[in-house]
N, C-alpha and C positions, 0 to 999 in steps of 0.2 A: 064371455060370450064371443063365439068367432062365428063369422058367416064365410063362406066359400061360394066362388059361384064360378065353372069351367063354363069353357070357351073354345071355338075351332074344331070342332068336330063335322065330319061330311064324309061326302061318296068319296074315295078314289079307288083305282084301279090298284088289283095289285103288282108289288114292285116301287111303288110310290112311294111320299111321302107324306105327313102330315104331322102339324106343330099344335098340342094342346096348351091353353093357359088354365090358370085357376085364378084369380084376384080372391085376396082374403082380408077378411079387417081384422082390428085390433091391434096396438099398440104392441103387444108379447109376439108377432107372428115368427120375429129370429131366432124365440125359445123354444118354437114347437118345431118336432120333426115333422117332415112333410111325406105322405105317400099317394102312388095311383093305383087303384084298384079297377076289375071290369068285371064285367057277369053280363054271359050273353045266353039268350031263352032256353031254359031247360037244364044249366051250369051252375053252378057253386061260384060264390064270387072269389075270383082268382087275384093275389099278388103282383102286379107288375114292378112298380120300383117306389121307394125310398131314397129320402137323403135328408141326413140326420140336420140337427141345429146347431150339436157341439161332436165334435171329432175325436175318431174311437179308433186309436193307431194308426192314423193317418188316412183311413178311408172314410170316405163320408155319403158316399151312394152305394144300395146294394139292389139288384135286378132276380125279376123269375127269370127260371133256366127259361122258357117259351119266347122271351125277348132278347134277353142278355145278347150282346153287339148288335144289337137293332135299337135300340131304344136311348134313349140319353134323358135321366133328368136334370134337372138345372133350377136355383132358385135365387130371386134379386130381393133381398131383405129390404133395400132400401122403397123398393116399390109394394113389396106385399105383396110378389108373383111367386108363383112354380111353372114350371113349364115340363113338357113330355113331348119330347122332339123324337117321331116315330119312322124308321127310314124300311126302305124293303120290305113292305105291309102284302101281309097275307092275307089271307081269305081267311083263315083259322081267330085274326086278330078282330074279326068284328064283334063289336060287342058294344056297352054301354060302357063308359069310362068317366070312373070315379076321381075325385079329389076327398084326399082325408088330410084332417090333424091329428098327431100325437101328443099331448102336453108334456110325453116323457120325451125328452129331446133328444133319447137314444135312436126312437124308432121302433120300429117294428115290421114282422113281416106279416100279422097274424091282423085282418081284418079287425077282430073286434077289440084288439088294442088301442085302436082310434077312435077320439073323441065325437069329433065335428066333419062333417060328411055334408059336401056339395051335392047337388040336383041331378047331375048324370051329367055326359052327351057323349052322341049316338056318331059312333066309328063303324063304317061300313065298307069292308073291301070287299070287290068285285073279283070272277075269276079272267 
């Protein structure tokens, strides 16, 4: 059983920034790969980023083309976070923003490859 639950989510302007958390329990969380997903009204829930649990030729984070050098994820095993640190926010990036688990510690880029799926929160850039 994992539970997720995001965090940090709000207005800003775009060009800005803004730092998403996820807090997750369970004891296994450095086994599972972690990813952010979004879906915003009337969209297909899109891929933002991944980062794996175990290392697969030396990369361990992979990004959508829509973010890729804007987005950064990061995760502290010790604490049981991921984080999605978002810089230069469009108007295009508003949406609802997911936290998923994978139990395959490869990852994935494919939504319904994840297990365990957090409550949402709502990222809203301005023009």
């Amino acid at each position: 059983q994992v539970r997720l639950v995001e965090s940090g989510g709000g207005l800003v302007q775009a060009g800005g920034s803004l730092r998403l958390s996820c807090a997750a329990s369970g004891r296994t969380f450095g086994s599972y790969a972690m990813g952010w997903f979004r879906q915003a009204p009337g969209k297909e829930r899109e891929f933002v980023a991944a980062i794996r649990a175990i290392s697969w030729s030396g990369v361990n984070t992979y990004y959508g083309d829509s973010v890729k050098g804007r987005f950064t994820i990061s995760r502290d095993n010790a604490k049981n976070m991921v984080y999605l640190q978002m810089n230069s926010l469009k108007p295009e990036d508003t949406a609802v923003y997911y936290c998923a688990a994978d139990d395959n510690a490869y990852g994935s880029t494919w939504w319904y490859d994840y297990n365990y799926w957090g409550q949402g929160t709502q990222v809203t850039v301005s023009s």
